[in-house]
C-alpha positions in Angstrom: 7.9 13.3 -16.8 5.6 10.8 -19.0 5.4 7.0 -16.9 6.6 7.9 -13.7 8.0 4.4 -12.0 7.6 3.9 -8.5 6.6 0.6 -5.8 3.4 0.4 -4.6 5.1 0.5 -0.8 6.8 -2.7 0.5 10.1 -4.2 -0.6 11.1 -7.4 0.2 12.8 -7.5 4.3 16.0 -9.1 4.3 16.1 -12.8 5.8 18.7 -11.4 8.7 16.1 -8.7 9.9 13.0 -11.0 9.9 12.1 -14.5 9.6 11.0 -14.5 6.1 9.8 -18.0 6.1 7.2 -17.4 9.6 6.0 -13.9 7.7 4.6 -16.2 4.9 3.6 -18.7 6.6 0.6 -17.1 7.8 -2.1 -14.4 7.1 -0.5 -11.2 7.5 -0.2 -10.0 11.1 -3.1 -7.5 12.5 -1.8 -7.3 16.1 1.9 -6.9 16.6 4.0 -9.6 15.7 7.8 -9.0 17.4 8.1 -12.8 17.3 9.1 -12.4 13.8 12.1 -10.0 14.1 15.4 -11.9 14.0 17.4 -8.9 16.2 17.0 -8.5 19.6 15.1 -5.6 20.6 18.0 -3.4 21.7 19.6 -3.6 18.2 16.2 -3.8 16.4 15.9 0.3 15.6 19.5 -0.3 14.4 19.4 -2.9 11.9 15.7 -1.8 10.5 17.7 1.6 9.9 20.2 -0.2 8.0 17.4 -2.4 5.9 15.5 0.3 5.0 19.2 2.0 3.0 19.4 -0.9 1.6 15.6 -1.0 -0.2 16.2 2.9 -0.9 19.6 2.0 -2.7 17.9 -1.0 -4.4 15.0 1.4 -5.4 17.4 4.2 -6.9 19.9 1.7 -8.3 16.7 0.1 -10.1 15.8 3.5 -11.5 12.5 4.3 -9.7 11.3 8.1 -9.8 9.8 7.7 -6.7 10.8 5.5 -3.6 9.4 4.1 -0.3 10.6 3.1 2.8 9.8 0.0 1.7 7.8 -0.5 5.1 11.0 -2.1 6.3 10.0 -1.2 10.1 6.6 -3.2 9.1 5.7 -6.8 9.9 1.9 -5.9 8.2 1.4 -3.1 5.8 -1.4 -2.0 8.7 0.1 -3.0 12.0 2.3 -0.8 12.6 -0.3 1.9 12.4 -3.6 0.1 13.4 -1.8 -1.4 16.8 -0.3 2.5 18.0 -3.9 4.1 18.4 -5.7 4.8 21.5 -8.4 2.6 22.3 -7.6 -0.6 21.3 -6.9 -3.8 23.8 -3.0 -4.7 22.8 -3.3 -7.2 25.8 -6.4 -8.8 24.8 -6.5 -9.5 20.9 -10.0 -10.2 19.3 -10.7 -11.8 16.1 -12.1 -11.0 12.4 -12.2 -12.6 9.1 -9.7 -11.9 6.6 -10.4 -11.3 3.4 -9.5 -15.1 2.8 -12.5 -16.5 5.0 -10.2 -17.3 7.9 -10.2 -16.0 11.4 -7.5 -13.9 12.6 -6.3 -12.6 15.6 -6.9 -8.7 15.4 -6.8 -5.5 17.1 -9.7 -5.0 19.8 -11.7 -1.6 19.7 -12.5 -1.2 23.9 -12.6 2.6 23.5 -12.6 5.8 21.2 -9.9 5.5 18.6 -8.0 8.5 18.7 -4.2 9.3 17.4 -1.8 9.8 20.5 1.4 10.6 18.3 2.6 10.7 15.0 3.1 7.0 14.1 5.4 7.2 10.8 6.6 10.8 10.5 10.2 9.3 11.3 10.2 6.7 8.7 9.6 9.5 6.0 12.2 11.9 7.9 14.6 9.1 7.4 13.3 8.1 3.9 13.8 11.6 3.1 16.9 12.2 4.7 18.6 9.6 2.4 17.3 10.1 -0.9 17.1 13.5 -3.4 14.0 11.5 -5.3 10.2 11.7 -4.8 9.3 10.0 -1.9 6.3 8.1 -1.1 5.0 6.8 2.3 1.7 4.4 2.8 -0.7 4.6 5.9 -3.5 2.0 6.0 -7.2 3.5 5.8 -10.0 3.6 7.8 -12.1 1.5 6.3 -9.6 -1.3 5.5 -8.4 -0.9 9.6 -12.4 -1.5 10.8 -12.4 -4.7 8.7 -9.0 -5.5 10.7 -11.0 -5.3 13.9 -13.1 -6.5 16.7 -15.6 -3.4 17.6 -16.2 -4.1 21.1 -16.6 -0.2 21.8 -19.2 1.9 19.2 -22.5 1.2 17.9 -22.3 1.4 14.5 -19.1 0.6 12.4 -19.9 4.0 10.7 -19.0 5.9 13.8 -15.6 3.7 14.6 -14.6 4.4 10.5 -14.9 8.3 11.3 -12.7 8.1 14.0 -10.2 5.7 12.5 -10.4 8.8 9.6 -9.7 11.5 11.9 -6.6 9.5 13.0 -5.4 9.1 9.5 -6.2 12.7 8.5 -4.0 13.2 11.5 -1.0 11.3 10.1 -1.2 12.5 6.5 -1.4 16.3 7.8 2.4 15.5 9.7 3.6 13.4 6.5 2.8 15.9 5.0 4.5 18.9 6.8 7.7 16.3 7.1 8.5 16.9 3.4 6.1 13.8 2.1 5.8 14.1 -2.0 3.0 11.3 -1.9 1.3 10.0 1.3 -1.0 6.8 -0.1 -4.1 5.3 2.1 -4.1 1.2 1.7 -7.7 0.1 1.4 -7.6 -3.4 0.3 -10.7 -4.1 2.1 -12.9 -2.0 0.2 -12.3 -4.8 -3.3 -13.5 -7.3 -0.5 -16.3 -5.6 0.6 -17.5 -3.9 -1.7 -21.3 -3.0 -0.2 -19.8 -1.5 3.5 -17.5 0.0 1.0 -20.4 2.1 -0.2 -22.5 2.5 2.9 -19.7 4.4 4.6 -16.4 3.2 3.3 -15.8 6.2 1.1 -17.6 8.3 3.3 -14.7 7.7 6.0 -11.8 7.3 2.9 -12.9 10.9 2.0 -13.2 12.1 5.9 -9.3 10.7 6.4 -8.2 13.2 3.3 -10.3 16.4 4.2 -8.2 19.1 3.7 -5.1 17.7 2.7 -3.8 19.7 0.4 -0.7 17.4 -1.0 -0.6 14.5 -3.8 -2.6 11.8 -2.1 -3.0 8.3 -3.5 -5.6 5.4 -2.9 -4.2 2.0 -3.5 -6.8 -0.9 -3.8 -6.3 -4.5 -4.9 -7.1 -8.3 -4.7 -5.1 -9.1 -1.8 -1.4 -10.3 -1.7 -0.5 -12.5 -4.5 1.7 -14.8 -2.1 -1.7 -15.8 0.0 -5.0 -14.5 -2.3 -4.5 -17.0 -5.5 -7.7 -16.4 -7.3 -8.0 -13.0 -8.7 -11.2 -11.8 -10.7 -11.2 -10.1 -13.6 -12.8 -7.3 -12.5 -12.6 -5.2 -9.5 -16.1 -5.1 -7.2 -15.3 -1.0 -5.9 -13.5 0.8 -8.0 -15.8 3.4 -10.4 -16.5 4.9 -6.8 -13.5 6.2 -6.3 -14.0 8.4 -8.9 -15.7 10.2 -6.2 -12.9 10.2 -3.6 -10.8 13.4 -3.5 -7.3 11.4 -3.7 -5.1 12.5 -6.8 -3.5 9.0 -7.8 -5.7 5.9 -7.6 -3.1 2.1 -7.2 -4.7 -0.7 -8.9 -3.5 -4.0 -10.2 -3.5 -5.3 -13.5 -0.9 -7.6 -14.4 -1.6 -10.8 -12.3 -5.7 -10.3 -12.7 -5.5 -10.0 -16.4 -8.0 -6.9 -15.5 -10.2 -5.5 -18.0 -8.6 -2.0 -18.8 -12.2 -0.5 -19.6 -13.2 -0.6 -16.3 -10.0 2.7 -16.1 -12.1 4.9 -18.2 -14.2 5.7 -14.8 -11.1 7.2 -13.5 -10.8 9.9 -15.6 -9.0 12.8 -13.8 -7.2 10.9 -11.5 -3.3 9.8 -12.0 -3.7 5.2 -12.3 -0.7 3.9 -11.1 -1.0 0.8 -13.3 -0.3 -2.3 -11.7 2.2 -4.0 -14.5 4.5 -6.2 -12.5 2.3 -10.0 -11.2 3.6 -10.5 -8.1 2.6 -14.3 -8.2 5.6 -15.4 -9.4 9.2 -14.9 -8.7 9.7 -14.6 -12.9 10.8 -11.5 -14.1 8.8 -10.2 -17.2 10.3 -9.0 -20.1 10.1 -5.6 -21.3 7.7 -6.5 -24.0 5.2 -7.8 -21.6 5.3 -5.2 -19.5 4.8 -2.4 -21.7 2.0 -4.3 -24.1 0.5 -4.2 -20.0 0.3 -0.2 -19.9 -0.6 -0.1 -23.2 -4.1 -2.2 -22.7 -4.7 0.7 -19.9 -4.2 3.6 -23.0 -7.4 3.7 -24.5 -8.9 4.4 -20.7 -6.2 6.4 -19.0 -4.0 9.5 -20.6 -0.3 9.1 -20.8 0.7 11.8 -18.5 -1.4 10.5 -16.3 -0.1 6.6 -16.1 2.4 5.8 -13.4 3.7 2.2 -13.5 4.1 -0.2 -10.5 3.9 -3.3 -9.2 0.6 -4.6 -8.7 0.9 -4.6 -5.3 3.8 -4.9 -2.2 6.2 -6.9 -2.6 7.2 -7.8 0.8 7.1 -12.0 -0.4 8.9 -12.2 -3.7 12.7 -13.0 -3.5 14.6 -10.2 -3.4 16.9 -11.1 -6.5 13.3 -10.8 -8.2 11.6 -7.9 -7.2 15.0 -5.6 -8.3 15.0 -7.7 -11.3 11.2 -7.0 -11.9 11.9 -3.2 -10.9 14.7 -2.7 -13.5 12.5 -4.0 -16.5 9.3 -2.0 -15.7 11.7 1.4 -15.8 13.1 -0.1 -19.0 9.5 -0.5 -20.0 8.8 3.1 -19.1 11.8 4.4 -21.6 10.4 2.7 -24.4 7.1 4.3 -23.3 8.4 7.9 -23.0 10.0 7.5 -26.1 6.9 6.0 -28.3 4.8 8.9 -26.8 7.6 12.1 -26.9 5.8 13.8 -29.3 
C-alpha cells in the first residue's frame, strides 16, 4: 500500500487513568512516577487494559494501517523500560539534564545494566491480541536512555551504551518472536546531542539492532511539542542514520517547518514523515497536510513515505489527536489516488 498511516507511539491517556494535568506539568518522568496514576494499584493492571482498547479502537476507527499500544501502561515514553533493568538504584534517584537545560531526577547506573525479563512483550501480546492490523511497539534506545542517566557504575559512557544495547537487542528479539510487525527504537537524544551521537551513539543504536531480522524503525525528533517550544529548521543527526541498519527512519516535519532536502540522505530507508504539529490542539485540514508530504517528494519515493504525527501524542486533547488522525488518513487517500498510476 502507497502512504501507509500510522502514530508515532503514544496516544493521549484518559484523564480517569492518569492525572493529565500533573503529567504536563513537568519534564517527562525518567524514574517511575506511580504518583500520577489515578487507580489504586490493585485495579491499575485493570483499567490500563481497558485504556489501551480504547486507543486501539480510536486508532482503527481513525483509519490507521498500523496501530500502537499507545504506551497507555507508560507514564514516560522511556521509564517504563529504562527503570526495569538490572543495575540501576530505583531507591536512590540521580540527576541529569534534560534536553531542556533543566535537571531532572533520573535513573542511577550503580552496576552492569543487564535485561532481567522481557519488559513489554505483554503489551504487544495484548496489542496484538485485539487488533487484525499492523502493529507497532516502541522501546527507548541506548543512547537516548544513557543521556537519561546518572553513570555512577562504568568508565566510559561508551561501555554503559553497549550494554544498554544488549538489553534492547534483547527486547526487540522477544517483540519480535511475539508477532511484532514493527518494533521502533526512541532516540530523541541523539537531535540533542548530536557529537556523543557520533562518537558512540550509532555505534550502540546499531549494536541494539544486530541481528534483528524484522521491520525496525528509528524515530528521532526535537522533543515534545507540549514542553520543547523552539524547533530548528534543521535536524543536527540525521544524514547518519543513513548508516544505521533500521528499515524506517520517524522524523518530524510539520511543526519545525523542516527543510525536506535534508530527506534525500535517507535514500533506502522508509521516512515516516512527521505531517501532524503537535503544538496545537488544531486540527489541520487535508490540504495542509498533504501539501506537508508532498514538500518531502522530491527527497523520498512514494512507496517509501509513511505518514504520522510528528511525534507522541500523549499531551494533545484527545478530541484532537482522533480529529488530527482522521484527516492525515484522508490525506493519504488523496495521495494514493494522485500517485495510482
Amino acid at each position: 500500500m502507497l502512504f501507509p498511516t500510522t502514530i508515532v507511539g503514544s496516544f493521549p491517556q484518559p484523564e480517569w487513568l492518569i492525572d493529565r494535568a500533573r503529567l504536563a506539568g513537568r519534564f517527562p518522568p525518567r524514574v517511575r512516577a506511580r504518583e500520577l496514576w489515578r487507580i489504586p494499584p490493585q485495579y491499575l493492571e485493570e483499567a490500563q487494559n481497558d485504556a489501551t482498547l480504547m486507543a486501539i479502537r480510536a486508532q482503527e476507527e481513525a483509519g490507521l494501517d498500523i496501530v500502537s499500544d499507545g504506551e497507555i501502561r507508560r507514564e514516560s515514553y522511556s521509564n517504563r523500560f529504562a527503570t526495569a533493568l538490572d543495575g540501576i538504584d530505583l531507591d536512590n534517584p540521580g540527576t541529569a539534564l534534560d534536553r531542556s537545560g533543566h535537571p531532572n531526577p533520573v535513573p542511577r547506573i550503580v552496576g552492569k545494566i543487564r535485561r532481567r525479563h522481557a519488559v513489554e512483550v505483554d503489551d504487544l501480546k495484548f496489542l496484538r491480541a485485539h487488533t487484525d492490523r499492523q502493529v507497532k511497539i516502541t522501546v527507548p534506545g541506548p543512547f537516548t536512555m544513557l543521556q537519561q542517566a546518572q553513570n555512577d557504575f562504568y568508565g566510559s559512557e561508551e561501555e554503559a551504551a553497549m550494554d544498554y544495547a544488549e538489553a534492547v537487542n534483547a527486547e526487540i528479539r522477544d517483540l519480535f518472536a511475539a508477532g511484532a510487525d514493527v518494533v521502533q527504537i526512541d532516540e530523541p537524544y541523539m537531535q540533542a546531542r548530536p557529537e556523543k551521537a557520533r562518537q558512540y551513539g550509532l555505534n550502540a543504536l546499531n549494536r541494539a539492532l544486530d541481528g534483528i531480522a524484522g521491520t525496525t524503525a528509528v524515530h528521532i525528533c526535537f522533543g515534545y511539542a507540549a514542553i520543547i517550544h523552539e524547533r530548528p529548521s534543521g535536524y543536527s543527526f540525521l544524514p547518519e542514520l543513513a548508516q544505521c541498519s533500521c528499515k524506517q527512519v520517524s522524523i518530524e516535519t510539520a511543526q519545525s517547518h523542516l527543510d525536506c532536502s535534508a530527506l534525500a540522505a535517507l535514500d533506502g530507508k522508509r521516512v515516516m514523515v512527521g505531517c501532524i504539529d503537535l503544538s496545537t490542539p488544531e486540527v489541520e485540514s487535508v490540504d495542509t497536510i498533504v501539501e506537508r508530504i508532498r514538500r518531502a517528494l522530491p527527497y523520498v519515493k512514494p512507496e517509501n513515505v509513511i505518514l504520522a504525527p510528528d511525534c507522541g501524542m500523549k499531551y494533545l486533547p484527545r478530541d484532537a489527536a482522533i480529529g488530527k488522525l482522521r484527516a492525515m488518513v484522508e490525506a493519504a487517500k488523496v495521495l494514493r489516488k494522485e500517485h495510482a498510476a
